[in-house]
Biopython code that builds the backbone (N, CA, C, O; Angstrom):
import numpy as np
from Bio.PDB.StructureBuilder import StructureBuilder

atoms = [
    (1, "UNK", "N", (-24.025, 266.328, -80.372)),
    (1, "UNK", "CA", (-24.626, 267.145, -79.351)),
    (1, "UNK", "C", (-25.422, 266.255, -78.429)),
    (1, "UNK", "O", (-26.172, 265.374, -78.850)),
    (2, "UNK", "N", (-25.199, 266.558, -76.984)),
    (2, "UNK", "CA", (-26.048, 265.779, -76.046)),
    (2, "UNK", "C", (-27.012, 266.795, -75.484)),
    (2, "UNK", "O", (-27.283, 267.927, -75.886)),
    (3, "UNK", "N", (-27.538, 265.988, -74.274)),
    (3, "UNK", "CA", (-28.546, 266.730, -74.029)),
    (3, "UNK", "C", (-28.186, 266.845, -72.625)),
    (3, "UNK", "O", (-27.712, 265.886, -72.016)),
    (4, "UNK", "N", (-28.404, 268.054, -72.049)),
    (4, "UNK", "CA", (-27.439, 267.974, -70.451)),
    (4, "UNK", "C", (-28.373, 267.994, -69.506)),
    (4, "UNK", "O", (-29.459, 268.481, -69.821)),
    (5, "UNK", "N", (-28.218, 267.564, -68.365)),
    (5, "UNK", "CA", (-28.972, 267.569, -67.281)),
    (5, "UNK", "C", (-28.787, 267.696, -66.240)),
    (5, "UNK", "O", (-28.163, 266.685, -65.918)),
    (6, "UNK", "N", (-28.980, 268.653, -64.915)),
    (6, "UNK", "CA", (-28.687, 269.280, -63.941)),
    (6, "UNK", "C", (-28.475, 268.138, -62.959)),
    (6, "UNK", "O", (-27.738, 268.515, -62.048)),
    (7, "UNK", "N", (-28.915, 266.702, -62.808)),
    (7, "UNK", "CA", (-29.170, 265.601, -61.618)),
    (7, "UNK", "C", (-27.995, 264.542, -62.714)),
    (7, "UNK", "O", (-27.454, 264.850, -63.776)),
    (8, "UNK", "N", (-27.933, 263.376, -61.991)),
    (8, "UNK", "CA", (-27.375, 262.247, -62.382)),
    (8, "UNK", "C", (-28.039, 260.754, -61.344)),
    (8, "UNK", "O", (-27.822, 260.219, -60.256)),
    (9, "UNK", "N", (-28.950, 260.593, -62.561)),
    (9, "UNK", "CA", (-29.834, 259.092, -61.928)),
    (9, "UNK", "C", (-29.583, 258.476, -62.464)),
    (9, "UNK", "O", (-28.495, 258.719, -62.986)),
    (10, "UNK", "N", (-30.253, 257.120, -62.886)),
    (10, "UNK", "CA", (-30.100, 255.733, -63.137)),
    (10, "UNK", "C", (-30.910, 255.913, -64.485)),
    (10, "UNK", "O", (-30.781, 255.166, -65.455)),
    (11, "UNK", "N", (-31.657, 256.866, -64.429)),
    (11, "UNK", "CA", (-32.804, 256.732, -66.046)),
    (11, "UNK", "C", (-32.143, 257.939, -67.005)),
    (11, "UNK", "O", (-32.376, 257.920, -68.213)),
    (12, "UNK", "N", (-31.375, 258.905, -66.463)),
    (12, "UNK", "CA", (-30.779, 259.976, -67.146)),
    (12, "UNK", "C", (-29.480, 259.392, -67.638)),
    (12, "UNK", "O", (-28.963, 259.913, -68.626)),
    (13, "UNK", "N", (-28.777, 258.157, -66.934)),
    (13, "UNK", "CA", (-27.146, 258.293, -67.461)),
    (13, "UNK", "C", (-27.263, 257.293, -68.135)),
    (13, "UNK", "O", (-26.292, 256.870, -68.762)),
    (14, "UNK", "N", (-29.123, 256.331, -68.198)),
    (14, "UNK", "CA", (-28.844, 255.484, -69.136)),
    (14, "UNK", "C", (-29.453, 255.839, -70.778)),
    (14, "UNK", "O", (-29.159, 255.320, -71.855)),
    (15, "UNK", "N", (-30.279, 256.788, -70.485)),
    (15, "UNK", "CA", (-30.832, 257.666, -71.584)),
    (15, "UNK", "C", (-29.052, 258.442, -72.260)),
    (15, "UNK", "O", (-28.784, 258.248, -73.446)),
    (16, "UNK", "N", (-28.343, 259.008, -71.635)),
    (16, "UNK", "CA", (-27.399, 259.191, -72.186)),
    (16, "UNK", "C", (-26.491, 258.628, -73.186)),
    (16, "UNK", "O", (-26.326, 259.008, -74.345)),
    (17, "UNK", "N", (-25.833, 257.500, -72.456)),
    (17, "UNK", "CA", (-25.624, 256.441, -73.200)),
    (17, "UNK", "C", (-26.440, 255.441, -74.297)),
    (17, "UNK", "O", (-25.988, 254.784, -75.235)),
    (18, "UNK", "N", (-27.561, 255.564, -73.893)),
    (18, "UNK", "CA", (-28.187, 255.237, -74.774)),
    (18, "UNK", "C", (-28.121, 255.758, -76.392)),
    (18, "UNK", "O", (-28.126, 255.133, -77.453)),
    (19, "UNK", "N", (-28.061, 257.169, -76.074)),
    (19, "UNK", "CA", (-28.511, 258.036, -76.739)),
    (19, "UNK", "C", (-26.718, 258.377, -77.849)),
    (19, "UNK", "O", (-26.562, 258.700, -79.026)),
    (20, "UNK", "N", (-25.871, 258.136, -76.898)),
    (20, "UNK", "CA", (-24.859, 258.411, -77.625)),
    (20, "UNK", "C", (-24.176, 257.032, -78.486)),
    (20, "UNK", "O", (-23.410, 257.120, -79.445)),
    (21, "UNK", "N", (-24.588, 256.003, -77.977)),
    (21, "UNK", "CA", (-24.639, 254.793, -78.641)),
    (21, "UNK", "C", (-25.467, 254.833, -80.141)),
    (21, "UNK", "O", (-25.185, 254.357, -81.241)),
    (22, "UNK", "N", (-26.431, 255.499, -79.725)),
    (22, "UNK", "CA", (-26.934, 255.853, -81.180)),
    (22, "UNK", "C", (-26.927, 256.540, -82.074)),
    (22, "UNK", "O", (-27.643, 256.456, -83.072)),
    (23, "UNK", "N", (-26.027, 257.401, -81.815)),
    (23, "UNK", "CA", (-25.334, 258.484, -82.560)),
    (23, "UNK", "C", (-23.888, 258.336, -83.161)),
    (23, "UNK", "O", (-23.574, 258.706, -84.292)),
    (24, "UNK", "N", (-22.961, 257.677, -82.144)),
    (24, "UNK", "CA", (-21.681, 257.791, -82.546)),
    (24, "UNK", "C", (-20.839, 256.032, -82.021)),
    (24, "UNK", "O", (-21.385, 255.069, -81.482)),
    (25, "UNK", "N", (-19.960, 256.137, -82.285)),
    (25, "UNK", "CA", (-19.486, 254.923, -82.621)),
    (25, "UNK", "C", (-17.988, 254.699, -81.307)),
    (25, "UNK", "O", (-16.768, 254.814, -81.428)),
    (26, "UNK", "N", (-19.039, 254.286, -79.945)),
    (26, "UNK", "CA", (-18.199, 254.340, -78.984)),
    (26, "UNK", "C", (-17.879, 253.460, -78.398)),
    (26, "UNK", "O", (-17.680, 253.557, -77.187)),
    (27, "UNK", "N", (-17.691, 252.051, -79.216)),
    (27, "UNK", "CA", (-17.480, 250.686, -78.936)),
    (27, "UNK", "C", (-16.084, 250.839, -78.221)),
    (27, "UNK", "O", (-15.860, 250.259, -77.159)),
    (28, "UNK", "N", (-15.279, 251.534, -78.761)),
    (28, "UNK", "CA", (-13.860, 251.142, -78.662)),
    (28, "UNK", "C", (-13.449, 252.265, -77.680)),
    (28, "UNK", "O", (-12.301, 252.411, -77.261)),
    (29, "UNK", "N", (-14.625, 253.130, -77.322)),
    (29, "UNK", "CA", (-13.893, 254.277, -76.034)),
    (29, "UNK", "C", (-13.883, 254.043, -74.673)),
    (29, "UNK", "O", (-14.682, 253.113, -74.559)),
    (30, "UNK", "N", (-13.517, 254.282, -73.694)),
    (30, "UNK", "CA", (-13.046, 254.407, -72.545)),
    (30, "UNK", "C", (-13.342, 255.251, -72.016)),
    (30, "UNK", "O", (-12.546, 256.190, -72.018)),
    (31, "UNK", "N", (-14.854, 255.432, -71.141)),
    (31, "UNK", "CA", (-15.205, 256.546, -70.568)),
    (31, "UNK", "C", (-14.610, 256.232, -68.930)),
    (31, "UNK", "O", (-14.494, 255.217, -68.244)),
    (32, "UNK", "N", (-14.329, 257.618, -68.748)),
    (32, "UNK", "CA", (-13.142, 257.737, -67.484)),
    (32, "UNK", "C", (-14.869, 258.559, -66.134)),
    (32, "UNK", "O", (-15.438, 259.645, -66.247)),
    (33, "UNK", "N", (-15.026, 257.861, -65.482)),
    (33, "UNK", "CA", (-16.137, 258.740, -65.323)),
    (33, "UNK", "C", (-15.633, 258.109, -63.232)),
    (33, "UNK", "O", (-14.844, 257.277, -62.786)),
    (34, "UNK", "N", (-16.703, 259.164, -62.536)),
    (34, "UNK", "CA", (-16.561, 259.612, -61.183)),
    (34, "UNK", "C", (-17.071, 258.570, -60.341)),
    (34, "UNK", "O", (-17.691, 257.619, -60.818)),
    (35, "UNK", "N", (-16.763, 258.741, -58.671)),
    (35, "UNK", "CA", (-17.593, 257.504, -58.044)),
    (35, "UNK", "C", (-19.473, 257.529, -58.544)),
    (35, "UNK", "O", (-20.164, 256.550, -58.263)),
    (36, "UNK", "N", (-19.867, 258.312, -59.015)),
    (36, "UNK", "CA", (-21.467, 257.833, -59.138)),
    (36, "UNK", "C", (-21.962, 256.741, -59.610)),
    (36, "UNK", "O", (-21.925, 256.632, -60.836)),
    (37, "UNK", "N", (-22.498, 255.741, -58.901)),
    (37, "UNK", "CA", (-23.143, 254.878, -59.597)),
    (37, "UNK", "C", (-23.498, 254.742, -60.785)),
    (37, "UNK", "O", (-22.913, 254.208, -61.727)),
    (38, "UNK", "N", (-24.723, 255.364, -60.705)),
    (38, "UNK", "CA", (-25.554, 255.701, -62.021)),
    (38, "UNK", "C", (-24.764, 255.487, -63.278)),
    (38, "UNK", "O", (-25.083, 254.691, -64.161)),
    (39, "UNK", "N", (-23.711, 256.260, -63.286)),
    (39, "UNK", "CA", (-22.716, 256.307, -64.728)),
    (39, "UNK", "C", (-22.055, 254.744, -64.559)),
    (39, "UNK", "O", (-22.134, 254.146, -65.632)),
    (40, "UNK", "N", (-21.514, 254.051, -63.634)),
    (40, "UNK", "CA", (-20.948, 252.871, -63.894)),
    (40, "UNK", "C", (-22.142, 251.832, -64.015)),
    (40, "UNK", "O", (-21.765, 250.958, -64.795)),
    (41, "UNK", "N", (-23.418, 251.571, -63.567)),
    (41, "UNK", "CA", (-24.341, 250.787, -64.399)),
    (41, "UNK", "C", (-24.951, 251.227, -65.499)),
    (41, "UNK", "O", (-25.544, 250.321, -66.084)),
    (42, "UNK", "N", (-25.031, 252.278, -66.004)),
    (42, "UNK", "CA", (-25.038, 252.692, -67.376)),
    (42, "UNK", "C", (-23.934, 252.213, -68.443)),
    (42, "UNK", "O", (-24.013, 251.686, -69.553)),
    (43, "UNK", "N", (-23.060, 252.551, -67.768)),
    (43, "UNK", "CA", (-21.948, 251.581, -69.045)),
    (43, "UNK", "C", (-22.030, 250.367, -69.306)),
    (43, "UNK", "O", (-21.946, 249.733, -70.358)),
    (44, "UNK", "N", (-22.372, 249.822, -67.228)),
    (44, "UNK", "CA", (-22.248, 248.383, -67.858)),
    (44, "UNK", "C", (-23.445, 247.429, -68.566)),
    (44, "UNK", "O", (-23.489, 246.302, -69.059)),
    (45, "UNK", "N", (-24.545, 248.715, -68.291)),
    (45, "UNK", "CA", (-26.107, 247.802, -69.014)),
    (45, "UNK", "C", (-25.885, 248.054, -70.516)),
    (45, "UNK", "O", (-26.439, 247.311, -71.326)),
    (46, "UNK", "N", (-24.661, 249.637, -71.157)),
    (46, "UNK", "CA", (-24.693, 249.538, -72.676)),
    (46, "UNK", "C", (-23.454, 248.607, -73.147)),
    (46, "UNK", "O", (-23.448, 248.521, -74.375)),
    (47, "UNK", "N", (-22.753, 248.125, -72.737)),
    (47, "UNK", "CA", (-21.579, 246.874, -72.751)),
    (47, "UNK", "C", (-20.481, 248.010, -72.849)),
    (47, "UNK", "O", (-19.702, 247.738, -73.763)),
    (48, "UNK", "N", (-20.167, 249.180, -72.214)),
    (48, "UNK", "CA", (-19.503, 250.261, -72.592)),
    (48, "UNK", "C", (-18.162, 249.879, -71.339)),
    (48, "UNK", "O", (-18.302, 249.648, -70.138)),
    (49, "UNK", "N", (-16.809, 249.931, -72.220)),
    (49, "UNK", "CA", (-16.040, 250.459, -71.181)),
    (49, "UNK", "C", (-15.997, 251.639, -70.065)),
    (49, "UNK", "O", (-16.796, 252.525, -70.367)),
    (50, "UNK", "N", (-15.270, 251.909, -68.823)),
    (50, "UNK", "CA", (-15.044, 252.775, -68.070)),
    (50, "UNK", "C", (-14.487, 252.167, -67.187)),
    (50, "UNK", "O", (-14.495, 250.988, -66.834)),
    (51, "UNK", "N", (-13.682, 253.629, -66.628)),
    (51, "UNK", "CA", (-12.345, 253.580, -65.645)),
    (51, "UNK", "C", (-12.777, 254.598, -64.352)),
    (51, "UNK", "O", (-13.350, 255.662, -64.586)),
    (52, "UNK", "N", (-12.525, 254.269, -63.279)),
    (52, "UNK", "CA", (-12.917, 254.916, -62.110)),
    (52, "UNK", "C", (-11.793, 255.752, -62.357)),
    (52, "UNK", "O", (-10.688, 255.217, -62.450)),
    (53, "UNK", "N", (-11.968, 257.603, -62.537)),
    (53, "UNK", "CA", (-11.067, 258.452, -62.086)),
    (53, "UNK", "C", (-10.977, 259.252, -61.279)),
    (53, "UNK", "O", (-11.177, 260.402, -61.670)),
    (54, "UNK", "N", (-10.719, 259.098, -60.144)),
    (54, "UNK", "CA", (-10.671, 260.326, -59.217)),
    (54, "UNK", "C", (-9.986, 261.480, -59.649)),
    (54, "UNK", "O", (-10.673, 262.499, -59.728)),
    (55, "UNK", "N", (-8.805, 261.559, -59.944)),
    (55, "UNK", "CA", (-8.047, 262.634, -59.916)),
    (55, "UNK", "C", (-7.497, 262.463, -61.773)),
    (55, "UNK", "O", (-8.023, 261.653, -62.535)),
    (56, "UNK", "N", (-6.434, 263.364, -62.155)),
    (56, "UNK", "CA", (-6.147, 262.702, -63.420)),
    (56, "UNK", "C", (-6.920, 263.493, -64.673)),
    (56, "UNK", "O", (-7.744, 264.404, -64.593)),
    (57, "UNK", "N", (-6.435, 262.911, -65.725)),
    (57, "UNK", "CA", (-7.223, 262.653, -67.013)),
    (57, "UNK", "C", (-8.951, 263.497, -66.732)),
    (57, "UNK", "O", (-9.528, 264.297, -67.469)),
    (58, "UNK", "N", (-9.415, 262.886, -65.312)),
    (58, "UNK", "CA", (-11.089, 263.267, -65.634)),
    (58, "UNK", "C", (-10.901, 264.917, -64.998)),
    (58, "UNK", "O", (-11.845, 265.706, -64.996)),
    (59, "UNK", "N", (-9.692, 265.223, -64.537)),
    (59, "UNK", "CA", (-9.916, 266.778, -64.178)),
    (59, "UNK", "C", (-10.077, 267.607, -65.301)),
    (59, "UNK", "O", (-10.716, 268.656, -65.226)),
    (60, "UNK", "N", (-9.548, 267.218, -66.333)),
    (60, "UNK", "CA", (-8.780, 268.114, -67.483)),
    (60, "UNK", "C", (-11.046, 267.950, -67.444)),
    (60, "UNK", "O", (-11.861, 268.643, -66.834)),
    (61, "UNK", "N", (-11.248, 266.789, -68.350)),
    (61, "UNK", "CA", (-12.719, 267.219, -68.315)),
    (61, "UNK", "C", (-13.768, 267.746, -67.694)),
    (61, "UNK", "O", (-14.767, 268.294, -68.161)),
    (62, "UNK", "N", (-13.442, 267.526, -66.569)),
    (62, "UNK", "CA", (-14.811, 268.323, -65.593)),
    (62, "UNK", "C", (-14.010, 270.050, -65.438)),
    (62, "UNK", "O", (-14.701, 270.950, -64.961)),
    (63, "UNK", "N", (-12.775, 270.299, -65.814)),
    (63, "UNK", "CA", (-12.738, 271.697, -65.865)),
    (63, "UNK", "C", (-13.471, 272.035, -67.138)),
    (63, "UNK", "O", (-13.735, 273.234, -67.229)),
    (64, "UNK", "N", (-13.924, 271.172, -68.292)),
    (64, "UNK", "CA", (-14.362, 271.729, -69.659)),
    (64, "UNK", "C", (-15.736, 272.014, -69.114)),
    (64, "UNK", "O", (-16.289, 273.113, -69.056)),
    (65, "UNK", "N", (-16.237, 270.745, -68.689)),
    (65, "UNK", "CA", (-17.577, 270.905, -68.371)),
    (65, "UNK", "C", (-17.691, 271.913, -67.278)),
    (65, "UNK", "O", (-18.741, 272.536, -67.433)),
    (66, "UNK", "N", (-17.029, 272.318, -66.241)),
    (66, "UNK", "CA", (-17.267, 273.928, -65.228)),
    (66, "UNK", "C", (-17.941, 275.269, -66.272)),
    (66, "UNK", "O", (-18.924, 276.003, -66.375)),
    (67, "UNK", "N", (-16.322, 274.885, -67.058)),
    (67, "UNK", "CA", (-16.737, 276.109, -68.592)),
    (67, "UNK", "C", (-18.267, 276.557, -69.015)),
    (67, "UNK", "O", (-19.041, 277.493, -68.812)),
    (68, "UNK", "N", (-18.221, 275.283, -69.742)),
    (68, "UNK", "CA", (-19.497, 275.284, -70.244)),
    (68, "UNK", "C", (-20.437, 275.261, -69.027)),
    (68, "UNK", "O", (-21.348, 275.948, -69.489)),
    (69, "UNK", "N", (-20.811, 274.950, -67.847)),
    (69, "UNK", "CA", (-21.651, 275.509, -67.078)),
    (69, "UNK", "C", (-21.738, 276.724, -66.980)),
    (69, "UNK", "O", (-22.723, 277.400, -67.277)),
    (70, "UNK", "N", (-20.275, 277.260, -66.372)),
    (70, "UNK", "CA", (-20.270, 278.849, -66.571)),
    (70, "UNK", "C", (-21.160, 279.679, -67.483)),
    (70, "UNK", "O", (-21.791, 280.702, -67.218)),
    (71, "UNK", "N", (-21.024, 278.726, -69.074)),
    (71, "UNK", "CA", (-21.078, 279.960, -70.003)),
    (71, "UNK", "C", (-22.742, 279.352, -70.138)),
    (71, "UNK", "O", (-23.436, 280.090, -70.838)),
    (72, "UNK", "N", (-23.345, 278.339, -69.672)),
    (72, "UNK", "CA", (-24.614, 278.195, -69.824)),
    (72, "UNK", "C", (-25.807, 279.127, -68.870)),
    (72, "UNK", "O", (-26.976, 279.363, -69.176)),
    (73, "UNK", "N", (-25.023, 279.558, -67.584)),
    (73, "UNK", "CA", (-25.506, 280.178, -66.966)),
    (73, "UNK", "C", (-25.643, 281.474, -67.731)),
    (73, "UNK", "O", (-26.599, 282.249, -67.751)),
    (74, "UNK", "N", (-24.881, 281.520, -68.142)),
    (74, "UNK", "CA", (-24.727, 283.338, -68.924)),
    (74, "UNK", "C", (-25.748, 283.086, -69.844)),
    (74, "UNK", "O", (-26.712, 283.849, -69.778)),
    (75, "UNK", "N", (-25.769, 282.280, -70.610)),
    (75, "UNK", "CA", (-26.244, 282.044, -71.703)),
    (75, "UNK", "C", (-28.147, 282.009, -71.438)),
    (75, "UNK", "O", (-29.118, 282.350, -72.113)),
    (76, "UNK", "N", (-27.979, 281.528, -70.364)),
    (76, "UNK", "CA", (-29.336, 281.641, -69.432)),
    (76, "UNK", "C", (-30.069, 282.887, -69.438)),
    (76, "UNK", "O", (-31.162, 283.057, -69.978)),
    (77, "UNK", "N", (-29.373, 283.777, -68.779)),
    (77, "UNK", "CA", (-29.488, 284.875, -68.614)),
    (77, "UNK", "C", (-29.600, 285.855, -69.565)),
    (77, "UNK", "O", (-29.956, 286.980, -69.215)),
    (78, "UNK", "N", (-29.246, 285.504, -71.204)),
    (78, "UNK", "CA", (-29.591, 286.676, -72.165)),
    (78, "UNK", "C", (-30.652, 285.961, -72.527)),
    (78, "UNK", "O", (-31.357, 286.525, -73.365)),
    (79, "UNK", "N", (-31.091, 284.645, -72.090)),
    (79, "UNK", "CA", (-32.601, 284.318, -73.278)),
    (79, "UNK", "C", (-33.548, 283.571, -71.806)),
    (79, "UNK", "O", (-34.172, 282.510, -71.777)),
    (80, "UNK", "N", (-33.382, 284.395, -70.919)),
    (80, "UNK", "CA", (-34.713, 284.065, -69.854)),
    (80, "UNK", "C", (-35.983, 284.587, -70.123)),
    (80, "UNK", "O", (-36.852, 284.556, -69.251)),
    (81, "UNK", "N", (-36.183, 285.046, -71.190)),
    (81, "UNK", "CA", (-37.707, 285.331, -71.573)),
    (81, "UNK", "C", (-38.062, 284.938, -72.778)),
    (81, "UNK", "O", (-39.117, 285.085, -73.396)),
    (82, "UNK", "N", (-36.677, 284.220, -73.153)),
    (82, "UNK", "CA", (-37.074, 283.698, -74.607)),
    (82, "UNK", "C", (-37.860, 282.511, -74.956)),
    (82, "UNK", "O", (-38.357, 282.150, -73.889)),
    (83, "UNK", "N", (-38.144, 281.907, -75.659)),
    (83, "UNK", "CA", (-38.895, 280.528, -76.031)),
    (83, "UNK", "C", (-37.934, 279.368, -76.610)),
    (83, "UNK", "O", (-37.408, 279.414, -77.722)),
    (84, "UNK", "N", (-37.776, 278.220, -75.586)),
    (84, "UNK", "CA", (-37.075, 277.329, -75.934)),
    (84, "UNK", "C", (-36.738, 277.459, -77.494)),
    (84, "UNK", "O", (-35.765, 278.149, -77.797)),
    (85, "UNK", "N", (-37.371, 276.932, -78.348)),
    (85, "UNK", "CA", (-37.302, 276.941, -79.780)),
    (85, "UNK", "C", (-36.190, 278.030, -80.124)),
    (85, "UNK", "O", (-35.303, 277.669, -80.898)),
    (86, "UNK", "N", (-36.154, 279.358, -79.609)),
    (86, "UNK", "CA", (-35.749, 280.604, -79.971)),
    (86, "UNK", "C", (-33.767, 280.566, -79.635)),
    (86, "UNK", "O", (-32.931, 281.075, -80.381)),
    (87, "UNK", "N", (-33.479, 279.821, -78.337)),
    (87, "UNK", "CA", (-32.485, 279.663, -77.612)),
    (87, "UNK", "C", (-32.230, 278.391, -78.226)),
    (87, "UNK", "O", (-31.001, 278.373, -78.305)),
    (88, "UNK", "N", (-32.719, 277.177, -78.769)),
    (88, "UNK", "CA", (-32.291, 276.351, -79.490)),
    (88, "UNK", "C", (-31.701, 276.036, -80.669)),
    (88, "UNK", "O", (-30.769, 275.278, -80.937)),
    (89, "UNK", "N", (-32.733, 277.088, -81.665)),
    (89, "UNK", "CA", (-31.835, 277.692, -83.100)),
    (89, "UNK", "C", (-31.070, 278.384, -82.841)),
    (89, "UNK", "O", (-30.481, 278.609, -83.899)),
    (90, "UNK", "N", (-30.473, 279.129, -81.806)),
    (90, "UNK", "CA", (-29.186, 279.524, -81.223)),
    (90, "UNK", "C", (-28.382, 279.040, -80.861)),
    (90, "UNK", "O", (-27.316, 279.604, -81.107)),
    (91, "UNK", "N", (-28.328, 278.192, -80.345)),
    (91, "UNK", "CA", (-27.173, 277.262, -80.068)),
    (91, "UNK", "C", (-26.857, 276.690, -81.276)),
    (91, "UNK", "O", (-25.772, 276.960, -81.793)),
    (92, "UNK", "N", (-27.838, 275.743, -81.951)),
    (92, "UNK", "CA", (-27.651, 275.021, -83.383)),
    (92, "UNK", "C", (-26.492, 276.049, -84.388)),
    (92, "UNK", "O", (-25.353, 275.745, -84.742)),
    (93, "UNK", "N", (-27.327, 277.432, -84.689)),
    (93, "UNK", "CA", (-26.187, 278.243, -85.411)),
    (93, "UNK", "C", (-24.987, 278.891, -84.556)),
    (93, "UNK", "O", (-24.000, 279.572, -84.833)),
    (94, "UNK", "N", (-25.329, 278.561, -83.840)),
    (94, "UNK", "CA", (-23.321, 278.932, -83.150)),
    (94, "UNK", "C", (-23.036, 277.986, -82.775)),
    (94, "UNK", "O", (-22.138, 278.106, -81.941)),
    (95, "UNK", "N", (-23.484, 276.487, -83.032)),
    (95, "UNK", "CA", (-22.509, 275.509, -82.815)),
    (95, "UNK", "C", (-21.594, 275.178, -84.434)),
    (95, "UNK", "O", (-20.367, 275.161, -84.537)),
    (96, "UNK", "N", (-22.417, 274.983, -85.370)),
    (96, "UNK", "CA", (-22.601, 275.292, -86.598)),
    (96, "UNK", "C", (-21.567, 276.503, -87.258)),
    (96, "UNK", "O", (-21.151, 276.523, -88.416)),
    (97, "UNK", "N", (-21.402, 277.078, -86.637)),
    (97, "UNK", "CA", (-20.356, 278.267, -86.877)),
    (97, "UNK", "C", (-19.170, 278.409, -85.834)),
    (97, "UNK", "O", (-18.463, 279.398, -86.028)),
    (98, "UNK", "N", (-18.801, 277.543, -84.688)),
    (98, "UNK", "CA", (-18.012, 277.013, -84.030)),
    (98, "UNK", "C", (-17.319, 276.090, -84.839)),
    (98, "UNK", "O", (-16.136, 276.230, -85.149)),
    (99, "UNK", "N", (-18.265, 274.846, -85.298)),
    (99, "UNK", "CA", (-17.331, 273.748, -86.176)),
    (99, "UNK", "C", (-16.797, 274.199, -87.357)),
    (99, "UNK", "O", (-15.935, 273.492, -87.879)),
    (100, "UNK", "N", (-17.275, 275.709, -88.146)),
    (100, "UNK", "CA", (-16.521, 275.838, -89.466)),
    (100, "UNK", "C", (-14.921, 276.630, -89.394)),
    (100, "UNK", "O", (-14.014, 276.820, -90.205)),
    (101, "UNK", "N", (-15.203, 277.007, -87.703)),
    (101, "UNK", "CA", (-13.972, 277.442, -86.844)),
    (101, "UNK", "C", (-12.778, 276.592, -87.003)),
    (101, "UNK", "O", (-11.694, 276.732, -87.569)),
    (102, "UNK", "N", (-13.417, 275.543, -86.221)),
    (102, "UNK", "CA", (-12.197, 273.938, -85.846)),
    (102, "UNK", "C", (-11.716, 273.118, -87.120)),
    (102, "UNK", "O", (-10.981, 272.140, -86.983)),
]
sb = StructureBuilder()
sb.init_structure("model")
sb.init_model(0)
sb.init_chain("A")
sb.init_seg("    ")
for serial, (resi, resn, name, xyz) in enumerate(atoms, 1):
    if name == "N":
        sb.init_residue(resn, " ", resi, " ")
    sb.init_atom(name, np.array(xyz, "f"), 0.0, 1.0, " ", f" {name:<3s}", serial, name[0])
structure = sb.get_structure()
């Protein structure tokens, strides 16, 4: 699980990578990522591969990620009065019950 963020800077895409470097084991992947800066000196300050994709391969993903915007907005909207904490153990148990799905 990452942590998502509405902007794309230089301290967010390296906190990312950072962050997924420390979690999972992405020596050997090939992130396919967009003209933004930010994401191509992030790879190259974590020694991370990447491929400039315009079109291609990175559509299939940024239609996943539309999705999940979509459904975050919604998701917004049933817990706008709720308390972080409250919308967090929510996600945790329906992610949690997503993976016993897959």
């Amino acid at each position: 699980r990452a942590k998502l963020e509405p902007t794309r800077t230089n301290v967010i895409a390296d906190q990312f990578f950072a962050e997924l470097r420390e979690k999972h084991d992405v020596d050997d992947a090939i992130f396919l990522v967009d003209g933004a800066v930010p994401l191509h000196r992030a790879c190259e300050k974590h020694g991370l591969d990447f491929r400039y994709e315009r079109h291609g391969n990175r559509n299939s993903v940024e239609r996943v990620f539309r999705e999940i915007k979509r459904r975050t907005t919604s998701f917004s909207n049933c817990f706008s009065n709720a308390e972080a904490e409250t919308a967090d153990e929510w996600l945790r148990s329906f992610a949690f019950a997503w993976n016993q799905l897959i």
